[in-house]
N, C-alpha and C positions, 0 to 999 in steps of 0.2 A: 131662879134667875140670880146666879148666884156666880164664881168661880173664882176669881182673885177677891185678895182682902182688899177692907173699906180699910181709908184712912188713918179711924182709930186702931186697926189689928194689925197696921201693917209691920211694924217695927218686933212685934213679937213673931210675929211670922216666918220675916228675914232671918230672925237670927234663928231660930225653929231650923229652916230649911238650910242654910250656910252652915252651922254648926254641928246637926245631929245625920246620922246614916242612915236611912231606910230600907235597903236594899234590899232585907230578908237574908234566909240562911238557903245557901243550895247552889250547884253551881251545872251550870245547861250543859249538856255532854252533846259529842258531834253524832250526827242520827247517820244517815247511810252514803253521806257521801262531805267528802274534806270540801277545801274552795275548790272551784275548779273555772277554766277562764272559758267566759262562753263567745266573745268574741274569735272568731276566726278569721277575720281579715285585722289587723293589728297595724294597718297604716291610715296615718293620722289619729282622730282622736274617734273614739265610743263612748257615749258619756248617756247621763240621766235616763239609770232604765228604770222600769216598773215593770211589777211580775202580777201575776195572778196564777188562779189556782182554782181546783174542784174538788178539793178536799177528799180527795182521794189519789194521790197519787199523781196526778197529771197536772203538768204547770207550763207556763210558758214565759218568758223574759223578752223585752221591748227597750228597744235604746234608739239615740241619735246617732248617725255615724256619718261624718264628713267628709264628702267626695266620693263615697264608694258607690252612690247613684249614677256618678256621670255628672253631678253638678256641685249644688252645697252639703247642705244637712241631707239626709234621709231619712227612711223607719226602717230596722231593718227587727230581724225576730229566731227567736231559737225555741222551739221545744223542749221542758223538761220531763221525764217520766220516771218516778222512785228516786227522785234528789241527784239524776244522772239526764245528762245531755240527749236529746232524741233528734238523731237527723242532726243537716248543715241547718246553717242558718240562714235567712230568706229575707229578699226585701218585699215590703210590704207595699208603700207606694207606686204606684204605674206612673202616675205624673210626677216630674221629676227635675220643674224649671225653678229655681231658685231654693228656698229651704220649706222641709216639712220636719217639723220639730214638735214637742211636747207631746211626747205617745202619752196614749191613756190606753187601757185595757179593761177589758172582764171576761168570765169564763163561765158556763153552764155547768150543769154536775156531767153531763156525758162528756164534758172535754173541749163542745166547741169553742170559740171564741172571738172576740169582736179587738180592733183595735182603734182608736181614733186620734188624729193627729191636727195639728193647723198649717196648712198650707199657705205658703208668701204670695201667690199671685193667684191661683189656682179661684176664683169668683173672683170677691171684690178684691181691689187692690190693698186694702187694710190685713187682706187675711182668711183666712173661711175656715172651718173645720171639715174633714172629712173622714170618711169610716171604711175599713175594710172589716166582710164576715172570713171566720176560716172556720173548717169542719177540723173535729179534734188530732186527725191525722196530718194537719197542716195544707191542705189544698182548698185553694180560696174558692167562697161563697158568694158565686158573683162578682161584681167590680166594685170597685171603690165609689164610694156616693158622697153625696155633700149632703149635709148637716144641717151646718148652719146658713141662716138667709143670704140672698143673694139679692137683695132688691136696692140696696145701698152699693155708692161708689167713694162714699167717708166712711163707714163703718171698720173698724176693726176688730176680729174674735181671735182670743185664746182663751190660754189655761184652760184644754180642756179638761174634763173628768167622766169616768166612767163607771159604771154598775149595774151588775149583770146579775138576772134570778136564775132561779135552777133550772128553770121552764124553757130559758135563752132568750126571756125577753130582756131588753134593757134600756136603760136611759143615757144620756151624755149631756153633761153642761157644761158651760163656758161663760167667761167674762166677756162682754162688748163692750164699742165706746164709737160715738160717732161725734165728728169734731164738726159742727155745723160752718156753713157758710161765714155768720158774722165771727164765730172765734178765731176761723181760717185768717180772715180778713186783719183782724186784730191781731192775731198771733198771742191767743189768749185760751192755753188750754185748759186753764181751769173753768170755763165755759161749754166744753162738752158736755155730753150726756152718757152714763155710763152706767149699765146695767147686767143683771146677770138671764141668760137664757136659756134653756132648758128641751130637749126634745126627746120623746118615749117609741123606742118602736116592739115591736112585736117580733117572736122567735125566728119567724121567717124572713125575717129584717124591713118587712113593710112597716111604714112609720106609720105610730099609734095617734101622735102629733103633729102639729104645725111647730118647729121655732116659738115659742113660746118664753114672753119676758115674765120674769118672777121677779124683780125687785122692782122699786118705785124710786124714782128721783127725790120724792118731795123727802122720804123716811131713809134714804139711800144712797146719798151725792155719789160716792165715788165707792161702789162694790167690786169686789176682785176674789182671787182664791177661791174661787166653787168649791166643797168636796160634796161628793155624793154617795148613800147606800141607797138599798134596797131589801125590804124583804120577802119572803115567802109568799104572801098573798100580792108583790107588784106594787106593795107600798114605799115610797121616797122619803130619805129624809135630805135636805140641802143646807149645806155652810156654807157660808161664807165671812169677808171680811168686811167692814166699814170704816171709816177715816168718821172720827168726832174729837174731841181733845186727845186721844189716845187711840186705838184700834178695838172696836166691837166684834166682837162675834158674836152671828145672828146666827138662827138656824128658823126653818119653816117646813114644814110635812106636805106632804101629797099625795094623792091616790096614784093608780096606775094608770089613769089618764091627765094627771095633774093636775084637777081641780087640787082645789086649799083644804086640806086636812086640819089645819091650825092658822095661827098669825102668827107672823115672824114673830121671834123673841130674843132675848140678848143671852147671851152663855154667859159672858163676864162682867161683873161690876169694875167701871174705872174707876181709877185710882190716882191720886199725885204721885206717889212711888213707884206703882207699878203698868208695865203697857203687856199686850199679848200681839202675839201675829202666829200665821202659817198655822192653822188648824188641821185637824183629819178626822175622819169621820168612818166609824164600820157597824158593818147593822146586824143582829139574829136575825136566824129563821123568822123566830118567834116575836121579831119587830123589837125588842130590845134594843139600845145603840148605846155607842158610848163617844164621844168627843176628846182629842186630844189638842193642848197646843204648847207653844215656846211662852216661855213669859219671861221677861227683864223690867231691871229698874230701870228707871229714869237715865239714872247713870252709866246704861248698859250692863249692868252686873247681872249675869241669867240666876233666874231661880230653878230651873229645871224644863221638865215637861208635866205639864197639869193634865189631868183626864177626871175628864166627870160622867159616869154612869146613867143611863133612863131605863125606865123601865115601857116609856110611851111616850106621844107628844107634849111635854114641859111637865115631867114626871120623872125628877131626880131621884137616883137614889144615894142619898147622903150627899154629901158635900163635897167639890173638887179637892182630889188630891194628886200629891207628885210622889211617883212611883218612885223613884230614887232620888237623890238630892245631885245638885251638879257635880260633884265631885265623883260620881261615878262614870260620869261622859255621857249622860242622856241629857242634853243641853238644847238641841237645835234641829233644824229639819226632821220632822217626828212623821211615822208611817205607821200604821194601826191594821189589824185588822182583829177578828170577835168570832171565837170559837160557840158554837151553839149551848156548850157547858158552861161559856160567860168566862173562860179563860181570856186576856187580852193581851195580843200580842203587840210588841212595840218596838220599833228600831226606830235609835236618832244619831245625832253626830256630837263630837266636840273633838277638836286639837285636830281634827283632817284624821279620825278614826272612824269607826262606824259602831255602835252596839247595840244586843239585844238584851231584851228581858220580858218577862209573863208577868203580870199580875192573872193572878188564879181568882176565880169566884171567889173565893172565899177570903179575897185581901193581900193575900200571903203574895209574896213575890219571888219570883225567881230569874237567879242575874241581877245586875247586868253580865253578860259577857263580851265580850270583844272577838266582831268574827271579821273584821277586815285584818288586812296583815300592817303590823305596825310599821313593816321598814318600807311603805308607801302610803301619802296621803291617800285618803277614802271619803267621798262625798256621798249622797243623793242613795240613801237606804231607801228599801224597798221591801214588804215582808207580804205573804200571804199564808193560812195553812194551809199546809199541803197533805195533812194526815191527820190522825189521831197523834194528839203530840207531838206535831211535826209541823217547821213552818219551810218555806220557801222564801230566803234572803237573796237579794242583788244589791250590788252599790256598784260606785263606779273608783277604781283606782288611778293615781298616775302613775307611769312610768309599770308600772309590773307585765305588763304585755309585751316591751322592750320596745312600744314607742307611742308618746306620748298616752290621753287615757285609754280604758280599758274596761270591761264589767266585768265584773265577777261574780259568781253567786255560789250558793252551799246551802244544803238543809243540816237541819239543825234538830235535835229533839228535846226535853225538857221533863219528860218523866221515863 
């Protein structure tokens, strides 16, 4: 329970990480395919995608894209196969009255794959989560199902997240928050109730779960940020965020039916100097995980991105550290995922660029490098492997598609 410094280490710390370069020696060479634009409709904007993978070969890329449904936002989705585009790209939502926004994805090892999004009116009027399956050739699996509860007409779900096992079972979580009667009344939203929820289904997409709340109000006011893994045997691990003087990050374990594996516990020690937000989370086969996130001063000054190691439920291995220092551009919006040899893969942002870099088992790092194009800004990285030393990168550009955003993605190799 460990990850930013105490007090007394902070000031050594700072100038530690501001002053010296960690980067490593070694620089990631391009694997079998350059950038390449996976949007194909390029009016208006494509924005905020996330990719997955089955570590072999097969991936797929999920963005928002506005208007092309017939209404607001959409889901729409591309197939990747060998670091190269597979097929048109497809929308994924069937309902399609006001916006469906925040994809989430996962991928089985045969290819198939699940998406989940939050729909604006689609149940309660706060918002709902819902799921489409696809077989790994891209032809949907069934219809699109709802998620999360429908028994509330205050409630509101986002932020989903997703995590998929080999086997295609998987999980999705989200934030909620229900603004009761008297706060309504008051116009007093720091009176809701706000918590995170969680639901398991099974490969054949029948739910394993009920909607199921994992955080508690009394230990928990104001939860947000889910991320989610899973391993090999259908075991969970869950992040999230908390508001206390500064931002906590908590995590808690589960089986594959969600009973408690652990009690929640904190990733980071606060600090007066230092705060953390926007975590990520990726798990081994072998239940391993590792934890990344953003952390700044007080005074906003970033220190980088921290990642801390387990080898099991609140079983660190070693002490947080940061893969490169900010001057290398891994500063913000951080994506993670965890090669089974405990390679760690990582892409974040700084200055409207995007970058990569490995931290190897064994410490050593490699990268950053810079795989967005510098003569356009570049947000909202996205990484999964896609190979043996190979990941699959998306972000989203402005302006490079010749109008407004854009996604773009590229695999990459590293050894």
């Amino acid at each position: 329970m460990i990850g930013l410094p105490t007090n007394r280490l902070a000031a050594a710390l700072l100038a530690t990480l501001l002053g010296a370069c960690g980067s490593g020696s070694g620089e990631p060479t391009v694997g079998s395919s350059d950038a390449m634009l996976v949007n194909l409709t390029t009016v208006h904007d494509q924005q905020r995608p996330v990719v997955a993978s089955n570590g072999n070969g097969r991936g797929v890329v999920v963005w928002e894209s506005f208007g092309q449904d017939g209404s607001h936002l959409g889901i729409f989705a591309r197939r990747i196969v060998d670091g190269a585009a597979a097929g048109p790209e497809f929308q994924v939502n069937t309902y399609t009255a006001s916006r469906q926004s925040f994809p989430a994805v996962g991928m089985d090892a045969d290819g198939d794959f699940v998406i989940a999004w939050r729909s604006s009116l689609q149940g309660s009027p706060g918002g709902t989560i819902f799921a489409q399956r696809f077989a790994a050739d891209g032809t949907r699996l069934g219809e699109e199902f709802r998620v999360g509860p429908d028994d509330s007409a205050r409630d509101s779900q986002s932020e989903p997240q997703m995590a998929m096992g080999a086997d295609g079972s998987f999980v999705i979580a989200w934030s909620n928050r229900e603004v009761g009667a008297l706060a309504e009344a008051l116009g007093q939203n720091q009176l809701e109730d706000r918590w995170i929820e969680a639901r398991v289904y099974n490969a054949d997409g029948s739910a394993r779960t009920a909607p199921t709340r994992v955080t508690a109000q009394a230990t928990d006011r104001f939860p947000r940020a889910p991320r989610v893994a899973m391993d090999a045997q259908g075991n969970i691990v869950l992040v999230w965020a908390t508001a206390a003087a500064g931002t906590v990050l908590r995590a808690q374990h589960f089986g594959p039916d969600l009973l408690p594996l652990s009690e929640p516990y904190d990733i980071n020690e606060l600090s007066a100097e230092v705060d953390a937000d926007l975590a990520s989370v990726a798990m081994a086969p072998s239940g391993a995980f590792a934890i990344a996130w953003e952390a700044f001063t007080f005074g906003n000054r970033p220190l980088g991105i921290f990642v801390r190691r387990y080898d099991g439920p609140q079983r660190p291995v070693g002490p947080a550290q940061v893969i490169a220092p900010p001057s290398s551009g891994l500063v913000e919006r951080n994506a993670i995922d965890l090669a089974p040899s405990g390679d760690l893969l990582l892409v974040a942002q700084s200055d409207d660029r995007v970058r990569f870099a490995v931290q190897r088992a064994d410490g050593s790092v490699f990268g950053p490098l810079l795989v967005s194009d510098a003569a356009f800004p570049s947000l909202f990285g996205s990484v999964a492997r896609s190979g043996d030393g190979r990941a699959l990168i998306a972000w989203q550009s402005f302006g490079a598609d010749g109008d407004g955003r854009g996604v773009h993605a590229r695999e990459l190799s590293w050894r």
